[in-house]
N, C-alpha and C positions, 0 to 999 in steps of 0.2 A: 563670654570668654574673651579675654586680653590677649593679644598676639603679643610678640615677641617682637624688637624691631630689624631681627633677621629676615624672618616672616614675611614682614611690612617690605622687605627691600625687594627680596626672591618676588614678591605679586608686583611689585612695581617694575621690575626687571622682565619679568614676563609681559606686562602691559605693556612695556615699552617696544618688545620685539612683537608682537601683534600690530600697534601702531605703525611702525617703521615697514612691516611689510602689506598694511591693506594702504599706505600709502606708496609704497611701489607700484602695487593692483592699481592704484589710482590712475598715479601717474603714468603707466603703459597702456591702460586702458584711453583715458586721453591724449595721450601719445600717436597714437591708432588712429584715431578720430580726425585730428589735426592733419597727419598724414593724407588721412583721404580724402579729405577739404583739398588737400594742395598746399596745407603751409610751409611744406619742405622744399618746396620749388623757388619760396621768396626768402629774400637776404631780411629780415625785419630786424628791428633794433629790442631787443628784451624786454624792455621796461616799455617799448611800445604793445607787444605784442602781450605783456603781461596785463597791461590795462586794457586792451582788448575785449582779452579773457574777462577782465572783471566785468565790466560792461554787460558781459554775458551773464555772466551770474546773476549781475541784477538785474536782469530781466526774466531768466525763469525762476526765479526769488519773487517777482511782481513788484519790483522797487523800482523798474527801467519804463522808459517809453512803450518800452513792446514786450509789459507785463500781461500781454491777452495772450500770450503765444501759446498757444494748447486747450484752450479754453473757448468755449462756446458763447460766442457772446449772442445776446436774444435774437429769434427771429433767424441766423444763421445757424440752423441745424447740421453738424459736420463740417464745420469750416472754419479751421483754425487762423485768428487775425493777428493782424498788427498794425497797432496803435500810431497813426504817423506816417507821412512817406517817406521818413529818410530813414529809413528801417529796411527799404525795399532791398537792399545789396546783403545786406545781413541774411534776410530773410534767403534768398536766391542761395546763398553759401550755404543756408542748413538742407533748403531743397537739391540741392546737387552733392550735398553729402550723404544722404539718403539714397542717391543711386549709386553712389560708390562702392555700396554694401554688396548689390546685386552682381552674383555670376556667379 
C-alpha cells in the first residue's frame, strides 16, 4: 500500500517530536550527572568541555585509551581497569560520581 505524501509528513513530524524530546531526556539526564561530578562549580570554556565529553565517549565506545572501563579483563575477576596511567584523574571523577548518587 502507497501512502500519501501527507502521510509521509504527519510520521515524520511525529518522529521528529519523539526525537527532540528523548533528546531532552538525554540531555537532562546528563545534565544531572555532570552536576554531580561537580562540573557546575568550574568556569570551563564549551568547546573545551565538549571534547571532554567526547573523549568519553570514546572510551565507553572502546575507541579511547581506557576502552577496558567495565570490562573484565583476564585473571582480574571484578575489577574494572584502565588502560594507561593518565587515565587515573578520569577514572577518580567517575568514582566520586558514584557516590554523589548516595543519601
Amino acid at each position: 500500500m502507497r501512502k500519501s505524501t501527507s502521510q509521509i509528513r504527519e510520521k515524520l513530524a511525529r518522529l521528529q517530536e519523539e526525537l527532540k524530546q528523548a533528546e531532552t531526556r538525554d540531555a537532562e539526564r546528563i545534565g544531572r550527572i555532570a552536576l554531580k561530578a561537580g562540573l557546575g562549580e568550574f568556569e570551563i570554556d564549551e568547546t573545551e568541555l565538549q571534547a571532554a565529553f567526547e573523549d568519553v565517549a570514546k572510551r565507553f565506545r572502546g575507541g579511547g585509551k581506557g576502552g577496558t572501563i567495565g570490562k573484565e579483563m583476564p585473571g582480574e575477576r571484578g575489577v574494572a581497569s584502565s588502560a594507561g596511567g593518565s587515565q587515573t584523574g578520569t577514572v577518580e571523577t567517575g568514582a566520586s560520581q558514584g557516590n554523589a548518587g548516595e543519601g
